[in-house]
C-alpha positions in Angstrom: -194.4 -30.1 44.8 -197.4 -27.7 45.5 -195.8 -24.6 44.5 -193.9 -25.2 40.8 -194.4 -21.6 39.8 -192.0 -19.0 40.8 -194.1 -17.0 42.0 -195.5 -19.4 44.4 -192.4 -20.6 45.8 -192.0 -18.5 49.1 -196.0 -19.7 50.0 -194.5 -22.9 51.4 -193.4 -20.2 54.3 -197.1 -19.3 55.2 -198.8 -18.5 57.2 -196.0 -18.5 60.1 -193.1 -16.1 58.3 -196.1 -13.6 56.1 -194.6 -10.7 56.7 -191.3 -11.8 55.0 -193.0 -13.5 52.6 -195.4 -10.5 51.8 -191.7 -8.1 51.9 -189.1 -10.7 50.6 -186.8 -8.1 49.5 -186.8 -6.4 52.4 -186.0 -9.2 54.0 -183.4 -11.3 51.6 -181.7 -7.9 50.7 -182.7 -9.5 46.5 -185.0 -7.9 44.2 -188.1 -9.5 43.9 -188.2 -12.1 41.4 -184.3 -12.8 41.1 -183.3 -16.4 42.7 -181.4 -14.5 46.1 -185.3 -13.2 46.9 -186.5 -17.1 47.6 -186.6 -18.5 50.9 -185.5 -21.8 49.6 -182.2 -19.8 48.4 -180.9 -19.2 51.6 -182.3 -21.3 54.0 -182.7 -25.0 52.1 -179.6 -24.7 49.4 -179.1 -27.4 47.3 -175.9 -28.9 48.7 -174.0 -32.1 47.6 -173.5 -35.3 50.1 -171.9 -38.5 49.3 -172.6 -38.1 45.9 -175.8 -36.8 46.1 -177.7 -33.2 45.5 -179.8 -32.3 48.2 -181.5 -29.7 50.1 -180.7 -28.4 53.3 -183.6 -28.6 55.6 -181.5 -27.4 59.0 -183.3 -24.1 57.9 -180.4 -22.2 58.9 -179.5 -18.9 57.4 -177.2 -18.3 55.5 -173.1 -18.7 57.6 -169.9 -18.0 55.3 -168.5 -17.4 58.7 -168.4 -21.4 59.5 -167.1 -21.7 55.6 -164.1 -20.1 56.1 -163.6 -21.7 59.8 -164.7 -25.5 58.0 -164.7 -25.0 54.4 -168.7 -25.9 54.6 -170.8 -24.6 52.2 -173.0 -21.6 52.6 -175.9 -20.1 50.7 -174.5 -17.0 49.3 -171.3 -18.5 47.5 -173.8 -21.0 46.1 -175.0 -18.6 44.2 -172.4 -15.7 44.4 -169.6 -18.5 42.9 -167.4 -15.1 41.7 -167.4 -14.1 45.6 -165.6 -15.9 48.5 -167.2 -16.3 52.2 -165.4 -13.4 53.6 -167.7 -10.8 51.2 -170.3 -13.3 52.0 -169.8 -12.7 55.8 -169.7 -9.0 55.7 -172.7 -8.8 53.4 -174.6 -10.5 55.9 -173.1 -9.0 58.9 -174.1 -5.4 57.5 -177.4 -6.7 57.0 -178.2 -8.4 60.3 -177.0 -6.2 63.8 -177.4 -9.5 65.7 -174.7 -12.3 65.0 -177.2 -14.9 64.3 -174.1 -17.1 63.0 -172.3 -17.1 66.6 -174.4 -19.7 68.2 -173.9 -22.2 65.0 -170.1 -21.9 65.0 -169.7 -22.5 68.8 -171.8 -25.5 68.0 -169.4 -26.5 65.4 -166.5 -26.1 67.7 -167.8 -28.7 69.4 -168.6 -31.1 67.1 -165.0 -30.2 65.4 -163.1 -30.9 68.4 -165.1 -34.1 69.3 -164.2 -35.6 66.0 -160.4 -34.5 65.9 -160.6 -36.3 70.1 -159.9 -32.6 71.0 -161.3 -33.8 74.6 -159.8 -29.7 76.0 -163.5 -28.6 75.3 -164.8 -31.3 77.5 -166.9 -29.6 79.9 -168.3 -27.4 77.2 -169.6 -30.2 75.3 -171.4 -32.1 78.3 -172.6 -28.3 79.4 -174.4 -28.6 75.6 -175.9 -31.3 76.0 -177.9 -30.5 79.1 -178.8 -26.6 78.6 -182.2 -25.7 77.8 -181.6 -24.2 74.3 -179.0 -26.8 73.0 -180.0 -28.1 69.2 -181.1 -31.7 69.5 -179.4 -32.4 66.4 -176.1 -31.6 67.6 -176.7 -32.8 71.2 -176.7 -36.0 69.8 -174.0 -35.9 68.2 -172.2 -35.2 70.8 -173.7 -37.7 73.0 -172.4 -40.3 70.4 -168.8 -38.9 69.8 -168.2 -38.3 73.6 -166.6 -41.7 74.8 -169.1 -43.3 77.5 -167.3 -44.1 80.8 -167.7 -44.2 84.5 -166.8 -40.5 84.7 -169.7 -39.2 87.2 -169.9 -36.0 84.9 -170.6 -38.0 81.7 -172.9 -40.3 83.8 -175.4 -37.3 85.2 -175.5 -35.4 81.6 -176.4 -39.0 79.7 -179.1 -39.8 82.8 -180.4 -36.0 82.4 -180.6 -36.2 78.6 -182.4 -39.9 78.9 -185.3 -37.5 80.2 -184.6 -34.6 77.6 -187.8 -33.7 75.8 -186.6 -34.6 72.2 -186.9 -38.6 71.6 -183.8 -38.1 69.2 -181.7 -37.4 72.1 -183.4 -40.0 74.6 -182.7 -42.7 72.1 -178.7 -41.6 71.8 -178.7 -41.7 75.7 -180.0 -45.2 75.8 -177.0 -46.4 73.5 -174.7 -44.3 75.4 -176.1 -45.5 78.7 -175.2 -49.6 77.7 -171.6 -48.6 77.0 -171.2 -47.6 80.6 -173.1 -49.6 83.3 -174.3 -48.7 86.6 -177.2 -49.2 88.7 -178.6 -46.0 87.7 -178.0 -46.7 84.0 -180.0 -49.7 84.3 -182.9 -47.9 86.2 -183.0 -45.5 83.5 -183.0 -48.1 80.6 -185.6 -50.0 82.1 -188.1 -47.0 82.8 -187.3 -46.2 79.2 -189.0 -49.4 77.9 -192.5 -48.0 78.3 -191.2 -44.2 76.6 -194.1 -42.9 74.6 -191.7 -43.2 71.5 -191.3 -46.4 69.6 -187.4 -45.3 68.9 -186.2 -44.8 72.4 -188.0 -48.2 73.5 -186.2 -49.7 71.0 -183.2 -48.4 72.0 -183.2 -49.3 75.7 -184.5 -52.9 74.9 -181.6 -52.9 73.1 -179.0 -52.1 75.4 -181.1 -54.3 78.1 -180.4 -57.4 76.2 -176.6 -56.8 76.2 -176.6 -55.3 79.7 -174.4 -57.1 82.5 -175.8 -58.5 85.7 -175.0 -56.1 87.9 -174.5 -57.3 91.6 
């Protein structure tokens, strides 16, 4: 790790972020030199996953508000153990006028309701996938939970987001694309075997191969 000493630790933000980094405080709302005044503190916490301790790299800031809708773990009670997410939330909704954390937990709403086969938020879900400033991440996670079918709907938003600029979701639209055949699926899949990226290739060959011979 290039930047051991404390005092290094918010370079790894340069150049891009240096007037937050050459103002932390004013920024984090810490004093300089406490653990709260790190950029690492509140935007890549150390979380624990399936028995592991890692960090965050989503890069997200800090969101107590999706704690107390999920029970997921934010930055500031990390730290703040003697607080609960509902001081964390004002805190941070004194501090910011915008509410950053609104477009994360209408994300999550999503991605709650598609695991919990909540299919009532439909439409919002495929309308994800294909707008212009969805998160890849979560557009594909979508993409996978949303059942594949012959539903003309489904079939346009998996045949728009086989085009979509980030490989991560062409590749989920190829393996959503072999669980529902059509003509135009197969068109799609076989253009996608000369994609630029190794990973969606890979994924189309492999839906070709298990493709049926559609007459």
């Amino acid at each position: 790790y290039r930047f051991k000493k404390a005092e290094d630790a918010n370079k790894a933000c340069l150049p891009c972020h240096e007037e937050r980094v050459n103002n932390a405080p004013a920024h984090t709302h810490h004093e300089e030199g406490r653990p709260g005044s790190k950029c690492i503190s509140c935007h890549m916490p150390m979380t624990s996953f399936a028995r592991m301790n890692r960090s965050d790299h989503s890069m997200l800031p800090p969101a107590p508000a999706a704690t107390m809708a999920f029970e997921s773990p934010n930055a500031c009670n990390l730290c703040h153990t003697d607080r609960d997410a509902a001081w964390a939330d004002k805190q941070v909704r004194e501090w910011r006028a915008r509410d950053y954390q609104a477009p994360l937990l209408h994300r999550a709403r999503l991605i709650d309701a598609a695991r919990k086969r909540d299919w009532s938020k439909r439409e919002e879900m495929l309308h994800y996938i294909g707008s212009s400033d969805r998160n890849e991440v979560f557009a594909v996670s979508l993409i996978r939970m949303i059942p594949p079918s012959d539903d003309p709907k489904i079939l346009e938003i998996l045949l728009k987001a086989a085009d979509d600029p980030s490989p991560l979701v062409r590749a989920a639209a190829m393996e959503a694309l072999a669980m529902a055949p059509s003509q135009q699926g197969l068109k799609t899949l076989a253009a996608a075997a000369s994609d630029s990226v190794r990973l969606v290739r890979i994924r189309a060959a492999a839906a070709l191969s298990a493709y049926p011979d559609l007459k």
